[in-house]
mmCIF file of the N, C-alpha and C atoms, coordinates in Angstrom:
data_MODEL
# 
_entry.id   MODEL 
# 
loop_
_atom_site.group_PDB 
_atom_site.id 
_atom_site.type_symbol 
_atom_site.label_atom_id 
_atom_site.label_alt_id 
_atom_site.label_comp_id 
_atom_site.label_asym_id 
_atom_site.label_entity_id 
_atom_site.label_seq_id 
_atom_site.pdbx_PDB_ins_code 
_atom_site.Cartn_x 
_atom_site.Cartn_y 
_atom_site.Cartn_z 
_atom_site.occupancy 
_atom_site.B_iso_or_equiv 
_atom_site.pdbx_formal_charge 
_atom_site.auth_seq_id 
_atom_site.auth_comp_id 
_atom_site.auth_asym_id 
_atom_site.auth_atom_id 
_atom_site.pdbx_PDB_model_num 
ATOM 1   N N  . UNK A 1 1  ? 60.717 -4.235  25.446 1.00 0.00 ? 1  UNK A N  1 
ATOM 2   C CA . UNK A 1 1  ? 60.801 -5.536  24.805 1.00 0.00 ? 1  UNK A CA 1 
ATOM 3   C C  . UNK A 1 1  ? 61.215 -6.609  25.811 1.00 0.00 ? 1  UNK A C  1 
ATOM 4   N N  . UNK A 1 2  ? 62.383 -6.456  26.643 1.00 0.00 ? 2  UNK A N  1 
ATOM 5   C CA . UNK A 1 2  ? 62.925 -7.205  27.371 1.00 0.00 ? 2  UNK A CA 1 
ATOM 6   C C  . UNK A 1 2  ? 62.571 -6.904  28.986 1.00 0.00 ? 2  UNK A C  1 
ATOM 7   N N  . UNK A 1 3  ? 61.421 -5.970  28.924 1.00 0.00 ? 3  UNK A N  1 
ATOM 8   C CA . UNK A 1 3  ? 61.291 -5.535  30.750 1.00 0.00 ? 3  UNK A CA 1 
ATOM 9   C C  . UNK A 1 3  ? 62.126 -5.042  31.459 1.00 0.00 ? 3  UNK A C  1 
ATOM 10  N N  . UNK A 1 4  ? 63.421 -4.213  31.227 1.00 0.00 ? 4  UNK A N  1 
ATOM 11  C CA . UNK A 1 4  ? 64.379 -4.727  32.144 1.00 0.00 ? 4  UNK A CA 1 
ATOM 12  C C  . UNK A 1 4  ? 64.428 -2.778  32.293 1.00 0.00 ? 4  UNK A C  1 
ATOM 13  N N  . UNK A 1 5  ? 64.732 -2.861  33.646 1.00 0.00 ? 5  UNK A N  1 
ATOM 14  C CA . UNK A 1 5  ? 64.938 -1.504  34.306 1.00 0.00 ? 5  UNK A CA 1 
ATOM 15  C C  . UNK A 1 5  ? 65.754 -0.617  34.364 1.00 0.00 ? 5  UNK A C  1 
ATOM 16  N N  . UNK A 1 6  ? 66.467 0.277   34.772 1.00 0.00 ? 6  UNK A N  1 
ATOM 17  C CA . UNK A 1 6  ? 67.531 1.296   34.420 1.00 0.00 ? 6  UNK A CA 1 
ATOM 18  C C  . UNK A 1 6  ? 68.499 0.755   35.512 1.00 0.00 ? 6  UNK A C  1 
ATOM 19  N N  . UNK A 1 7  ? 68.283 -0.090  36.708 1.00 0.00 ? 7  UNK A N  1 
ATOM 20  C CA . UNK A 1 7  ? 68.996 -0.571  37.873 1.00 0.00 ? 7  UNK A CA 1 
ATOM 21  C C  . UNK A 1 7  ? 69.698 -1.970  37.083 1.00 0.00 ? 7  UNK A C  1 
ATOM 22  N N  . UNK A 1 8  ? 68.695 -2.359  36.572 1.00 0.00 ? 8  UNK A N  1 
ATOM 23  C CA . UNK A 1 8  ? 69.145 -4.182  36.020 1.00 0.00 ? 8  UNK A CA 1 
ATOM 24  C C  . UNK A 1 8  ? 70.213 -3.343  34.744 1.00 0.00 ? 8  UNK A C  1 
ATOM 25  N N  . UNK A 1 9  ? 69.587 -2.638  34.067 1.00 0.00 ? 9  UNK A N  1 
ATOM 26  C CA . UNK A 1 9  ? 70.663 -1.975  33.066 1.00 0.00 ? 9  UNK A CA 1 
ATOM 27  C C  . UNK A 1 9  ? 72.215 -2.050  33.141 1.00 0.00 ? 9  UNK A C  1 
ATOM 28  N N  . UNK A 1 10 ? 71.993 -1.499  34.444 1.00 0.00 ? 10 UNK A N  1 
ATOM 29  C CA . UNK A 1 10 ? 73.575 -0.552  34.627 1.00 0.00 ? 10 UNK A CA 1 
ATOM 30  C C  . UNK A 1 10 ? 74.031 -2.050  35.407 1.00 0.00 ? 10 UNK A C  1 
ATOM 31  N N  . UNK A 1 11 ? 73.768 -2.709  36.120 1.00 0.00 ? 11 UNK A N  1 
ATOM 32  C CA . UNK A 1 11 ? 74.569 -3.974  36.765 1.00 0.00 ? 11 UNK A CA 1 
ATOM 33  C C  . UNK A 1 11 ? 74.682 -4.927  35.398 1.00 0.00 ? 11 UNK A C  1 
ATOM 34  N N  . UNK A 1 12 ? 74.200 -4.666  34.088 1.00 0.00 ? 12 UNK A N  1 
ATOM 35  C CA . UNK A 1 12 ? 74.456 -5.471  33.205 1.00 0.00 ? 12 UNK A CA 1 
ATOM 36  C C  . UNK A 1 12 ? 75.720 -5.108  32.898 1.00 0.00 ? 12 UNK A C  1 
ATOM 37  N N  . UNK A 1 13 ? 75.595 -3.735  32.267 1.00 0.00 ? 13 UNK A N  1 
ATOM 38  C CA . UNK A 1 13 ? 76.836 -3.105  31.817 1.00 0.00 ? 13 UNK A CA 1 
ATOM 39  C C  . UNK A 1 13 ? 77.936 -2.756  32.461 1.00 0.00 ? 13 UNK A C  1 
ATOM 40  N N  . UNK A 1 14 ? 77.577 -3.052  34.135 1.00 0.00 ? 14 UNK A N  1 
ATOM 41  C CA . UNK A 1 14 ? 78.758 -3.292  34.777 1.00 0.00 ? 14 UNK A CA 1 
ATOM 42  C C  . UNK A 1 14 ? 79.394 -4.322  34.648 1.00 0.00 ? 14 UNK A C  1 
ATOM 43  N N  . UNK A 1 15 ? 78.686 -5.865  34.528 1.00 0.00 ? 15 UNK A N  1 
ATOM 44  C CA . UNK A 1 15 ? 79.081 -7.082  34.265 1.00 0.00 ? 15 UNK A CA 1 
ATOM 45  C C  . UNK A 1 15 ? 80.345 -6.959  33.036 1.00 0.00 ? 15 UNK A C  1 
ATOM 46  N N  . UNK A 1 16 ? 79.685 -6.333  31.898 1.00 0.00 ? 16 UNK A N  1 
ATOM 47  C CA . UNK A 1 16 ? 80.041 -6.669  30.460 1.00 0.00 ? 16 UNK A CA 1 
ATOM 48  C C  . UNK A 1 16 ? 81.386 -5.973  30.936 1.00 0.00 ? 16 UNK A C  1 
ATOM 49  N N  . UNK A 1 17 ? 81.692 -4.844  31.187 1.00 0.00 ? 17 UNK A N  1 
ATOM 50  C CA . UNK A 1 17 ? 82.782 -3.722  31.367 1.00 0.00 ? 17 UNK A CA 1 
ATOM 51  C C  . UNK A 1 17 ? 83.604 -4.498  31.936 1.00 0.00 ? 17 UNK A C  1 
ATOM 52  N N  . UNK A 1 18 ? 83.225 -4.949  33.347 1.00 0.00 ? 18 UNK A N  1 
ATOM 53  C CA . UNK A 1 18 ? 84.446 -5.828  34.276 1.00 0.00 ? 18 UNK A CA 1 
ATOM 54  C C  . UNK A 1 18 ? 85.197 -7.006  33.416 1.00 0.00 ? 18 UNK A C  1 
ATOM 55  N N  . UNK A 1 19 ? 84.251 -7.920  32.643 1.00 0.00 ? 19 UNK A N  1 
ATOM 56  C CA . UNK A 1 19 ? 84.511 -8.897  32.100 1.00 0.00 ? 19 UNK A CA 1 
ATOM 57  C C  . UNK A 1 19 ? 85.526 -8.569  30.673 1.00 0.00 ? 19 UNK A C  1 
ATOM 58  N N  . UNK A 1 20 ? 85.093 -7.567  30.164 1.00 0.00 ? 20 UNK A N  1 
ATOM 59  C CA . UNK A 1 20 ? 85.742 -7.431  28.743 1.00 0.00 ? 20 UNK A CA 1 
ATOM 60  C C  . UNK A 1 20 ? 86.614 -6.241  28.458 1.00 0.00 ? 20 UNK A C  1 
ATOM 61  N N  . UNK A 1 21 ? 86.584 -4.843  29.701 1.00 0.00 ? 21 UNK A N  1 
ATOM 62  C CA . UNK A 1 21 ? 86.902 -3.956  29.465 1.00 0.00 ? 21 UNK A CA 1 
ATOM 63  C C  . UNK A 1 21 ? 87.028 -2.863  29.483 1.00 0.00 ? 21 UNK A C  1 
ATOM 64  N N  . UNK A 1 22 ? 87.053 -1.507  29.285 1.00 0.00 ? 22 UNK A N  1 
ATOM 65  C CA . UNK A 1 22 ? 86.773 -0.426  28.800 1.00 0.00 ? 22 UNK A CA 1 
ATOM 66  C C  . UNK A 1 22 ? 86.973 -0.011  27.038 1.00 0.00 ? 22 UNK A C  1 
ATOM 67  N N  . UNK A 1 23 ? 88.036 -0.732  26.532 1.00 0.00 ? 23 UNK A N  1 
ATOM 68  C CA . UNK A 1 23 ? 88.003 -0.578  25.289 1.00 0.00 ? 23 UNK A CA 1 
ATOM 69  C C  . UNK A 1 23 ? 87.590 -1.238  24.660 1.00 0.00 ? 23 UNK A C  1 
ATOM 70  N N  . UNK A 1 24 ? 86.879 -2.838  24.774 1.00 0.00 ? 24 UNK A N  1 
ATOM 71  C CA . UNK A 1 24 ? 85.809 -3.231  24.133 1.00 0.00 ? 24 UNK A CA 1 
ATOM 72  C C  . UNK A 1 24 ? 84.159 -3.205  24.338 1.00 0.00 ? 24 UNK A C  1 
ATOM 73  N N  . UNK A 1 25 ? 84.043 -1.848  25.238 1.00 0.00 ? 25 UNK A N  1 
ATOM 74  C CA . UNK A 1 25 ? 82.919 -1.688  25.875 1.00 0.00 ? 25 UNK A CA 1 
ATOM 75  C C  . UNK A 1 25 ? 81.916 -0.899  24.150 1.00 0.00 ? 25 UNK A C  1 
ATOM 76  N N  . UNK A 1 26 ? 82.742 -0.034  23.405 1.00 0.00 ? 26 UNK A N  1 
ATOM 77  C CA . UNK A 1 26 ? 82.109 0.314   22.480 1.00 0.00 ? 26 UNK A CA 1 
ATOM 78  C C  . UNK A 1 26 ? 81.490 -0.544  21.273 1.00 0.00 ? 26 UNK A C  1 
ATOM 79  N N  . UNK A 1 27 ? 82.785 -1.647  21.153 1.00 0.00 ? 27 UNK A N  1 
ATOM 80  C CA . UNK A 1 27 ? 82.378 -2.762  19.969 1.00 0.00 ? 27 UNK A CA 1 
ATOM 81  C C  . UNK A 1 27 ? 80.936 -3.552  20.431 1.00 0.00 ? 27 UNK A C  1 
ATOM 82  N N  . UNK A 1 28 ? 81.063 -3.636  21.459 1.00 0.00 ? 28 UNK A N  1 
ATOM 83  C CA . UNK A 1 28 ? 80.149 -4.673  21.977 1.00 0.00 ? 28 UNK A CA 1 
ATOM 84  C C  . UNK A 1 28 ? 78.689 -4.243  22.251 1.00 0.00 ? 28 UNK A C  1 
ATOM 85  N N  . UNK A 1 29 ? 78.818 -2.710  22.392 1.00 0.00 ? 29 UNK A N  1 
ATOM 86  C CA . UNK A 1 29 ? 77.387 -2.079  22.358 1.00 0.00 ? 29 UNK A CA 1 
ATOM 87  C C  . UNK A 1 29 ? 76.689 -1.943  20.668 1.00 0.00 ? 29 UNK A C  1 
ATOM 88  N N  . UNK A 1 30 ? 78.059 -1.524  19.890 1.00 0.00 ? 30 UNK A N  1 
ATOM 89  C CA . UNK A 1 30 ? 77.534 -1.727  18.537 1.00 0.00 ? 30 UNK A CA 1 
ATOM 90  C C  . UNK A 1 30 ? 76.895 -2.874  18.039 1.00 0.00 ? 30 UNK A C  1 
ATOM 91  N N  . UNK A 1 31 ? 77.402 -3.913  18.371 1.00 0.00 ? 31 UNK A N  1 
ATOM 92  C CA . UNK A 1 31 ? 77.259 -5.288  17.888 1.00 0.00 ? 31 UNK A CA 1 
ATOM 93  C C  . UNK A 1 31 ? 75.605 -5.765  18.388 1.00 0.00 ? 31 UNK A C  1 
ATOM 94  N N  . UNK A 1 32 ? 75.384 -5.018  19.794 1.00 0.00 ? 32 UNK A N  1 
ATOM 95  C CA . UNK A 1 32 ? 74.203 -5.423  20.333 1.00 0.00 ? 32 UNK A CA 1 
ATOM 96  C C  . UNK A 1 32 ? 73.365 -4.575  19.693 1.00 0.00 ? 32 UNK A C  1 
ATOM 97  N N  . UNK A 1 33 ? 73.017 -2.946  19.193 1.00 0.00 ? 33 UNK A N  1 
ATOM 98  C CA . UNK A 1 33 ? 72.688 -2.209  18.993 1.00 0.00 ? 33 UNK A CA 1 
ATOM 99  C C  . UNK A 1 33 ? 72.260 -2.903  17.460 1.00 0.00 ? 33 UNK A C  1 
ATOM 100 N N  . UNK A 1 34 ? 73.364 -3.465  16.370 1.00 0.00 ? 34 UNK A N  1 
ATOM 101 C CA . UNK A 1 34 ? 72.996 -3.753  15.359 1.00 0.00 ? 34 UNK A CA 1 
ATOM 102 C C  . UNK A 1 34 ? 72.011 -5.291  15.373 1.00 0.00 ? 34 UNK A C  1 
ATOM 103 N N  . UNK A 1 35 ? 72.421 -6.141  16.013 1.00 0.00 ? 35 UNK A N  1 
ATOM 104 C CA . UNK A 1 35 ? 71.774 -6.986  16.138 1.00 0.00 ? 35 UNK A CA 1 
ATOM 105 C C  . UNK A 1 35 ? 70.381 -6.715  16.426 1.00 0.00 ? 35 UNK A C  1 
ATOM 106 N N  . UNK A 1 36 ? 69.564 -6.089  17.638 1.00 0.00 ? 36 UNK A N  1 
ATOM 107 C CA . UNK A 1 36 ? 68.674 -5.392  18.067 1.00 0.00 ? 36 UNK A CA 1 
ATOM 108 C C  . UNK A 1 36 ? 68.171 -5.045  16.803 1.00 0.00 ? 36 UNK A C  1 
ATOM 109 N N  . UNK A 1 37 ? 68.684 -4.033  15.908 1.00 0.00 ? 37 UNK A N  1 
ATOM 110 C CA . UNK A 1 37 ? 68.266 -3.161  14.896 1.00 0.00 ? 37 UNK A CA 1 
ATOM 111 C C  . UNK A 1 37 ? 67.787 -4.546  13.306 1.00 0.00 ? 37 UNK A C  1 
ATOM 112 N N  . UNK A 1 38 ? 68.652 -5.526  13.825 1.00 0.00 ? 38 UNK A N  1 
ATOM 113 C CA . UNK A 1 38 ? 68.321 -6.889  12.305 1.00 0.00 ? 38 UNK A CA 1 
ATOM 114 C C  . UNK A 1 38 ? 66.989 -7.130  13.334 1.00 0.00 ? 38 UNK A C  1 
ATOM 115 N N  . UNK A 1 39 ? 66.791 -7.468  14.322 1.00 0.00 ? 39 UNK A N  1 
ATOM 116 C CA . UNK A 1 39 ? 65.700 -8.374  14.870 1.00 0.00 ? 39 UNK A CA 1 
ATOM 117 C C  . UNK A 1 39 ? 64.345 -7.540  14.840 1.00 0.00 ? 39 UNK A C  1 
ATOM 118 N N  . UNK A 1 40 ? 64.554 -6.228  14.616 1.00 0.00 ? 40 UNK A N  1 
ATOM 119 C CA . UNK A 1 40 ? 63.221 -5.107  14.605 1.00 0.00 ? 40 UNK A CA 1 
ATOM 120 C C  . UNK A 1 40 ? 63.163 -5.497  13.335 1.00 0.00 ? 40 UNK A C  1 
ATOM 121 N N  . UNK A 1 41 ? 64.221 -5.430  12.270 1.00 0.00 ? 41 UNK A N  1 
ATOM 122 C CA . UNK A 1 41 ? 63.625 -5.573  10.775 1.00 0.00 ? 41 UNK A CA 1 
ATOM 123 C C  . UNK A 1 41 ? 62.594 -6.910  10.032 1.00 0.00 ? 41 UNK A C  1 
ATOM 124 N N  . UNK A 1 42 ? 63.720 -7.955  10.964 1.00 0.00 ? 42 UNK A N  1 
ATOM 125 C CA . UNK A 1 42 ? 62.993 -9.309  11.123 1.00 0.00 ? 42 UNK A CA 1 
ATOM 126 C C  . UNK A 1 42 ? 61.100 -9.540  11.725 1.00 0.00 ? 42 UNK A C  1 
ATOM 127 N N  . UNK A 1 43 ? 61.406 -8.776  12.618 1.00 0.00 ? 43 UNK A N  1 
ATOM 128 C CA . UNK A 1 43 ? 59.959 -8.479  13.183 1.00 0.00 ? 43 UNK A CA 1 
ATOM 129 C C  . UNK A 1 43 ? 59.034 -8.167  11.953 1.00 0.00 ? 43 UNK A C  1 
ATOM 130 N N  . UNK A 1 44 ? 59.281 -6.804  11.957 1.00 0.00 ? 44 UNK A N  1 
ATOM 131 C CA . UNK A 1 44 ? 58.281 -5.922  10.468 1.00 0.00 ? 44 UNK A CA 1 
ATOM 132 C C  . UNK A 1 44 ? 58.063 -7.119  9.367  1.00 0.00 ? 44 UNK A C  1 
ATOM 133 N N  . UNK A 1 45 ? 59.314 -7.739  9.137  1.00 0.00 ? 45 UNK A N  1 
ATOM 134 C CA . UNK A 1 45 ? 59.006 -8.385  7.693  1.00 0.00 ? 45 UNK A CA 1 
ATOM 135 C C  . UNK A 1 45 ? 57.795 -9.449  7.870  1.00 0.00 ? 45 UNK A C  1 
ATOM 136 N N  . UNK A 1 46 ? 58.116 -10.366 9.128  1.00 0.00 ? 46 UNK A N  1 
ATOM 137 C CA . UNK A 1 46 ? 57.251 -11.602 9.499  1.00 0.00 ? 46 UNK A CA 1 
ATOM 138 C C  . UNK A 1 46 ? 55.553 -10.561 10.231 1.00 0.00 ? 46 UNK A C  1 
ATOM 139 N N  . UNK A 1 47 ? 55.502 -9.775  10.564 1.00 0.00 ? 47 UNK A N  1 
ATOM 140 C CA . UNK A 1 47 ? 54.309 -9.014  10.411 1.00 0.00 ? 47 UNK A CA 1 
ATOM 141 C C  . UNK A 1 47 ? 53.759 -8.522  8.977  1.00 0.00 ? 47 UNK A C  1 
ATOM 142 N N  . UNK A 1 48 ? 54.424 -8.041  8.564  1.00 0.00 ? 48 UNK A N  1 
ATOM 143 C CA . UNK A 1 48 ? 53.943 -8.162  6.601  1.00 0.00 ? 48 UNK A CA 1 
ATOM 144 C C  . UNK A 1 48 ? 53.456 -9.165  6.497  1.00 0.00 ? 48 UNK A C  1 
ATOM 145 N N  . UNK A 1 49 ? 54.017 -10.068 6.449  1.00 0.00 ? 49 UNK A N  1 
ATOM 146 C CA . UNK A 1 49 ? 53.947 -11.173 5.484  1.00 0.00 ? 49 UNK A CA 1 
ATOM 147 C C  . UNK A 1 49 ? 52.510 -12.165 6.744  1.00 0.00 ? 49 UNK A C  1 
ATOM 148 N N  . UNK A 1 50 ? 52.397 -11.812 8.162  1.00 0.00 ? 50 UNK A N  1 
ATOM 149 C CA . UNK A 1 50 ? 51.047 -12.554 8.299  1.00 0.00 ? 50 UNK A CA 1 
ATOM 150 C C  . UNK A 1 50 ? 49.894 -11.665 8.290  1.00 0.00 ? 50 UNK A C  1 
ATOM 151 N N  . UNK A 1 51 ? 49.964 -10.179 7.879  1.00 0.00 ? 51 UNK A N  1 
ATOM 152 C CA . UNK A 1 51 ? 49.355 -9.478  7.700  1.00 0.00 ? 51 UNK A CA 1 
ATOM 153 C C  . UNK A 1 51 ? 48.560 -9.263  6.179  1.00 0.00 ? 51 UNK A C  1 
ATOM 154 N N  . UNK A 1 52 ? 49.651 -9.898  5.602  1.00 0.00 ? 52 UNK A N  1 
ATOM 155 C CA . UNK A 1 52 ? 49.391 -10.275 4.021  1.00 0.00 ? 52 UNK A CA 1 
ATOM 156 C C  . UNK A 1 52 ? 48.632 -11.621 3.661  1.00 0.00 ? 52 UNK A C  1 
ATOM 157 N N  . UNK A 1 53 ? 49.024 -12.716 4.692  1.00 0.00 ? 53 UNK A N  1 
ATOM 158 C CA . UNK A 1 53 ? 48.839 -13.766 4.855  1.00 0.00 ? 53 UNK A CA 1 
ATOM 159 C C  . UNK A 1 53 ? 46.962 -13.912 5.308  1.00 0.00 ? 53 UNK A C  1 
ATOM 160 N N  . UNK A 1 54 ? 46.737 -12.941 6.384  1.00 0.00 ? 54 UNK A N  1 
ATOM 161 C CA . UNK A 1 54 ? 45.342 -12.759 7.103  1.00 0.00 ? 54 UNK A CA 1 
ATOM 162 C C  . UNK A 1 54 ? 44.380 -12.128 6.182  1.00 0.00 ? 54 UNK A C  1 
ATOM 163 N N  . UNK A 1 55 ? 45.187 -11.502 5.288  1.00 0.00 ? 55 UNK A N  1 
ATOM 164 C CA . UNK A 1 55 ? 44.233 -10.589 4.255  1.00 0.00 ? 55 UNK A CA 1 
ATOM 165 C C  . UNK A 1 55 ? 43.203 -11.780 3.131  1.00 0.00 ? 55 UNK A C  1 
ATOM 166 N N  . UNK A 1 56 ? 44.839 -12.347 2.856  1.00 0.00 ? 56 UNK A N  1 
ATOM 167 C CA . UNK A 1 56 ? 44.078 -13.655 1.880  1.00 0.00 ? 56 UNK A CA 1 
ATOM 168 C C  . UNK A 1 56 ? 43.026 -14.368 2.559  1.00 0.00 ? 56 UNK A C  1 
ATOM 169 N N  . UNK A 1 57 ? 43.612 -14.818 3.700  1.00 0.00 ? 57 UNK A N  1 
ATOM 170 C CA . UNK A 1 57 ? 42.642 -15.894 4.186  1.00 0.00 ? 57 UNK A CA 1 
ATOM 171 C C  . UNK A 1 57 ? 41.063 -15.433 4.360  1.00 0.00 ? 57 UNK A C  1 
ATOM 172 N N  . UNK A 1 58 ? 40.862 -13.704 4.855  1.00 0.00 ? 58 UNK A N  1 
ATOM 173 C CA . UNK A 1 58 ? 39.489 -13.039 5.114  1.00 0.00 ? 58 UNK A CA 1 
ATOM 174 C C  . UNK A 1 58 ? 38.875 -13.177 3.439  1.00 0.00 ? 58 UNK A C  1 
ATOM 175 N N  . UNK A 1 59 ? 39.648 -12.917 2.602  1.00 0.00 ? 59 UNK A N  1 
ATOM 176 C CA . UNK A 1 59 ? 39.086 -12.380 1.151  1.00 0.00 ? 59 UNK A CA 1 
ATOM 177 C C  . UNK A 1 59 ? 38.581 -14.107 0.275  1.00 0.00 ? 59 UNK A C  1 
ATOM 178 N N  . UNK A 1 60 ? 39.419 -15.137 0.740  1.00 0.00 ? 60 UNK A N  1 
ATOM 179 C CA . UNK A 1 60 ? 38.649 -16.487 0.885  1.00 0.00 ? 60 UNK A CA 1 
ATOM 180 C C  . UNK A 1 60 ? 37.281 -16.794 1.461  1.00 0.00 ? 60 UNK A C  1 
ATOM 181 N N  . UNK A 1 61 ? 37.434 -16.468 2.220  1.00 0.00 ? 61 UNK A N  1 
ATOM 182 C CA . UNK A 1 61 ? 36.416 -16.868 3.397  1.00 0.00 ? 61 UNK A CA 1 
ATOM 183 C C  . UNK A 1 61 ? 35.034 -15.596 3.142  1.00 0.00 ? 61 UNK A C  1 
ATOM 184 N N  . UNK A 1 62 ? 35.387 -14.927 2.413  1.00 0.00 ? 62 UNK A N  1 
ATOM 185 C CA . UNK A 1 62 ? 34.499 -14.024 2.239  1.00 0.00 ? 62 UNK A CA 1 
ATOM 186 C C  . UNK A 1 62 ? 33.896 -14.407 1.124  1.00 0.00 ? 62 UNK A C  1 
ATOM 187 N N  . UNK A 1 63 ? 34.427 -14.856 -0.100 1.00 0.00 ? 63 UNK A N  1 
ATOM 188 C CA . UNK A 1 63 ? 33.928 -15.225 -1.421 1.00 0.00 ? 63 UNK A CA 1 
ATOM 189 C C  . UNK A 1 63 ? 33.526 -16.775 -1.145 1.00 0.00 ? 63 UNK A C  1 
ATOM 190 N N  . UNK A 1 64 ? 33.963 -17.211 -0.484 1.00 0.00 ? 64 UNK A N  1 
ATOM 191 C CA . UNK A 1 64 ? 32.959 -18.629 -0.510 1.00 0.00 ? 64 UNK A CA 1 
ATOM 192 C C  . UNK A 1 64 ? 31.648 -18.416 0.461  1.00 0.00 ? 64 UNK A C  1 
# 
């Protein structure tokens, strides 16, 4: 999704660790993990709905 490599990875999560921790290293993966997990759902829904959206418009365009 984001391109990013197993090298860029780990200098991220080195960043986050130095900056915030070791004991808020878990909250903060959750928080990203759930967020991540709303924005996949967000995805699916707005694909439904122009997938639903494309259906109408062919089944128009077909009857006229």
């Amino acid at each position: 999704m984001f391109d990013i490599g197993g090298g860029e990875l780990m200098v991220i999560l080195l960043g986050i660790l130095i900056l915030f921790g070791p004991e808020k290293l878990p909250d903060i993966l959750k928080t990203i993990r759930s967020g991540a997990s709303k924005l996949d759902e967000a995805k699916k829904e707005i694909q439904k709905e122009l997938n639903s959206f494309t259906t109408e418009i062919k089944k128009n365009i077909d009857i006229k």
